[in-house]
C-alpha positions in Angstrom: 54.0 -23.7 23.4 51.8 -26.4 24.4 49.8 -28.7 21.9 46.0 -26.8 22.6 48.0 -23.5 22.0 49.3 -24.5 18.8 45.9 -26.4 18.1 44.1 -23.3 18.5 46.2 -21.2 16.8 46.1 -23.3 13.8 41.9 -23.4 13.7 42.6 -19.8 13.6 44.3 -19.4 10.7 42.5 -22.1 8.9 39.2 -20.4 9.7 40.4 -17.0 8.3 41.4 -18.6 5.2 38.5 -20.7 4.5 36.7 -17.3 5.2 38.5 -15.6 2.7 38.1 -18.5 0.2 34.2 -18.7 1.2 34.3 -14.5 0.1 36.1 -15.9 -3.1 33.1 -17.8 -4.0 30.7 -15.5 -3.6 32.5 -12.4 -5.3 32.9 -15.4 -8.6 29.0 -15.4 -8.1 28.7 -11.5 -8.8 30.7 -11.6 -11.7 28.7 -14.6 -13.1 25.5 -12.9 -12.0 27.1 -9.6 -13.6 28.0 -11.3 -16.6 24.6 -13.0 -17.2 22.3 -9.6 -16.2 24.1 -7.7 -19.5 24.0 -10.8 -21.8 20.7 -11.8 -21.1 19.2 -7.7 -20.2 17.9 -8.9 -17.1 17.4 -6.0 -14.8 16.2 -8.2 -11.8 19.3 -9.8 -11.7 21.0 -6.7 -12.3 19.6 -5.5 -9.1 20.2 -8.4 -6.9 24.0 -8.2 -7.8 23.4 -4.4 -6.7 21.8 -5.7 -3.8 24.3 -8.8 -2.5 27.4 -6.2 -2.2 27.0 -5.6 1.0 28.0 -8.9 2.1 31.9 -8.8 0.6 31.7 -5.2 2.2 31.1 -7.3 5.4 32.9 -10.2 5.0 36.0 -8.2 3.8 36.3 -5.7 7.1 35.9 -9.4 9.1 38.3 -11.0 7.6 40.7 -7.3 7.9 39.8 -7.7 12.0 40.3 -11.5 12.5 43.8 -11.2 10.6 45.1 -8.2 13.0 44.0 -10.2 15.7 45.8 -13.0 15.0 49.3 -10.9 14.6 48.5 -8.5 17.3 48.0 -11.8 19.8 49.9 -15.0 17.9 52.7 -13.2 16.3 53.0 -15.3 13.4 56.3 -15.8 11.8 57.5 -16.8 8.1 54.7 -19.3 6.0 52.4 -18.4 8.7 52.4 -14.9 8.6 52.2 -14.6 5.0 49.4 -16.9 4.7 47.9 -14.3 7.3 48.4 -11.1 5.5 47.8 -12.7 2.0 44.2 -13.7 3.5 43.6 -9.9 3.9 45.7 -8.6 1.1 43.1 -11.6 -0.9 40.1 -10.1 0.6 41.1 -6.2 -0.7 41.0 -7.3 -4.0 37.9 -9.5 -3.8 36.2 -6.5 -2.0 37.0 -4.6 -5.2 35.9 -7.3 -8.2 32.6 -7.0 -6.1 32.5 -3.6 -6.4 33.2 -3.4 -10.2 30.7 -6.1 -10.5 28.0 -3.9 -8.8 28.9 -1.1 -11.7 28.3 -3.8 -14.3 25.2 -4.2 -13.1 23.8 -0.7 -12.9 25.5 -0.1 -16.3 23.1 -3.3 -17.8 19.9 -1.1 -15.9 21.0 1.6 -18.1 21.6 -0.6 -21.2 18.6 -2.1 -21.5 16.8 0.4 -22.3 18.0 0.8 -25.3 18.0 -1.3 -28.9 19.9 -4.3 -28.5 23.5 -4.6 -29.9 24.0 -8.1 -30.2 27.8 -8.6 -31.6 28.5 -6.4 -29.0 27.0 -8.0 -26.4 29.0 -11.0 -27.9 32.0 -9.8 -27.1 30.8 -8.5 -24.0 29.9 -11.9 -23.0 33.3 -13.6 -24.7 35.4 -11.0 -22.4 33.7 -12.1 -19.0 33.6 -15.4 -19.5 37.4 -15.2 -20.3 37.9 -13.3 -17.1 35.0 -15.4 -14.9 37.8 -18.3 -15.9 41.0 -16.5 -14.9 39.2 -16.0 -11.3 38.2 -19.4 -10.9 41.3 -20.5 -11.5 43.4 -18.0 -9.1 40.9 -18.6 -6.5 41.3 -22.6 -6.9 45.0 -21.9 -6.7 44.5 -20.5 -3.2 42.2 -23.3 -1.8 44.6 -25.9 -2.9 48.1 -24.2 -2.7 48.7 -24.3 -6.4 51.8 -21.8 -7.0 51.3 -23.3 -10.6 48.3 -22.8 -11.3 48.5 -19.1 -9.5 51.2 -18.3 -12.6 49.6 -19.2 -14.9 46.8 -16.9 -14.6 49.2 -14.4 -14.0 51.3 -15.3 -17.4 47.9 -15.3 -19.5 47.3 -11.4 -18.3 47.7 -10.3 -21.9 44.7 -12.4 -22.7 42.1 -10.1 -21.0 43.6 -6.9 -22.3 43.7 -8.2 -26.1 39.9 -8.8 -25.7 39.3 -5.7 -24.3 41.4 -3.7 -26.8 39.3 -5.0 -29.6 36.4 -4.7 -27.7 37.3 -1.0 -27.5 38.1 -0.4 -31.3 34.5 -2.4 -32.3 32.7 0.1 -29.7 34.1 3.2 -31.3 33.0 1.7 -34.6 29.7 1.4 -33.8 29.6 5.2 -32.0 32.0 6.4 -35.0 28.6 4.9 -37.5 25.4 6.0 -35.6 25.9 8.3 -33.3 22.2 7.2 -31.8 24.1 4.1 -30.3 26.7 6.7 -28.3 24.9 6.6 -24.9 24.6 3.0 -24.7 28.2 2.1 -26.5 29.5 4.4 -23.6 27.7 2.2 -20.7 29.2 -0.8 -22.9 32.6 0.5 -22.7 32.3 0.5 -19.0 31.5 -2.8 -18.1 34.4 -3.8 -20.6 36.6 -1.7 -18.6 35.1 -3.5 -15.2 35.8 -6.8 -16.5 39.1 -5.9 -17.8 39.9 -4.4 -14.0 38.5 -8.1 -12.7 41.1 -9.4 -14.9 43.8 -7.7 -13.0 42.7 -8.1 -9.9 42.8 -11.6 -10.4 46.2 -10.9 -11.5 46.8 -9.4 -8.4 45.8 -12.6 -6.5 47.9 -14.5 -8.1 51.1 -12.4 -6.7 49.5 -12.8 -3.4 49.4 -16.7 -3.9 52.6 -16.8 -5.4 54.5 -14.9 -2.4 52.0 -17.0 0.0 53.5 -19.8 -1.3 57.3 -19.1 -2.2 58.3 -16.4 0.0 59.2 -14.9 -3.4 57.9 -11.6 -5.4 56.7 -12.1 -8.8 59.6 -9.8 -9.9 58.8 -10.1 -14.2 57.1 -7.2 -16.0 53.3 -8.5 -16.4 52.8 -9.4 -20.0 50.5 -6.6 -20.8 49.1 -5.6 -23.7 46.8 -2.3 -23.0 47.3 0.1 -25.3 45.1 2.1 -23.5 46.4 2.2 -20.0 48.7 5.0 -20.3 45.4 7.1 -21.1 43.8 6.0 -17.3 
């Protein structure tokens, strides 16, 4: 194969993962946006993170269509074919944390018309900043080839699903007391449940990383702690 082949080929494959690492930033900038709509009850940034999913729709099916290409016409073997897949296996689940994003966001349209419940939306907040970290740091594993850093999002799993089960018992409290707060605990319990399925998408990242990296599946049990998830 002569050098401009391999050249080429390599500018390839760079440029579909700094795409996928690009999408990575802006599905981060949902979630913040997400995060900060339902805190602060801003419906005008709720709706521009309604608005903005379209572009991880597109970015996701482009990064799907440059990765075939490049197995269908380079045949990559080994490192490089994993790093190929993972950048489409990466873009999946980024596709999806902007979608649950988007359903925080209509959930905070709905939520703010009602009375405001703020411990609640404390722990709202405390839960997706918690998960907001535990994407940054898988996607900054990614950029930099940190298997490290990839695990240990992965080991702290349980983190996200601790917050979230307390979340869950204070939410039925507060339905449980005045049944007036129902409707709006309901949309609450929602956008827990979104952030909590951010959390494990991230999760899921990290196995991608991790394999990307190692050649190796991430064969342990993930430290769960859900008490919930045999009801879903």
């Amino acid at each position: 194969m002569s050098e401009h082949i391999v050249k080429s080929y390599e500018d390839e494959l760079n440029t579909l993962m700094a795409e996928c690492a690009r999408m990575g930033g802006l599905a981060e900038a949902q979630v913040a946006d997400a995060l900060e709509a339902v805190v602060k009850r801003d419906a005008t940034l709720a709706e521009t993170v309604i608005g903005r999913d379209g572009r991880l729709d597109a970015l996701e099916a482009e990064i799907e269509r440059k990765a075939i290409k490049l197995i269908a016409l380079r045949q990559p073997m080994a490192n490089d074919l994993r790093r190929t897949v993972g950048a489409m296996k990466i873009a999946g689940n980024l596709e999806r944390i902007g979608d649950l994003a988007k359903n925080i966001a209509k959930r905070t349209v709905v939520i703010i018309e009602a009375e405001p419940m703020t411990p609640l939306t404390r722990a709202i907040e405390r839960l997706g900043r918690l998960v907001l970290t535990r994407l940054k740091d898988v996607l900054d594993s990614y950029t930099a080839n940190e298997v490290e850093r990839a695990v240990s999002v992965w080991s702290r799993d349980h983190e996200v699903d601790e917050h979230y089960n307390s979340l869950f018992r204070e939410l039925l409290t507060y339905m449980m007391g005045d049944p007036r707060t129902i409707t709006a605990c309901a949309h609450l319990l929602f956008v827990a449940k979104n952030f909590e399925r951010i959390g494990d998408h991230a999760t899921n990242i990290a196995e991608i990383v991790h394999y990307e990296i190692t050649g190796e599946e991430m064969i342990a049990e993930r430290p769960k702690t859900d008490a919930f998830a045999a009801s879903e």
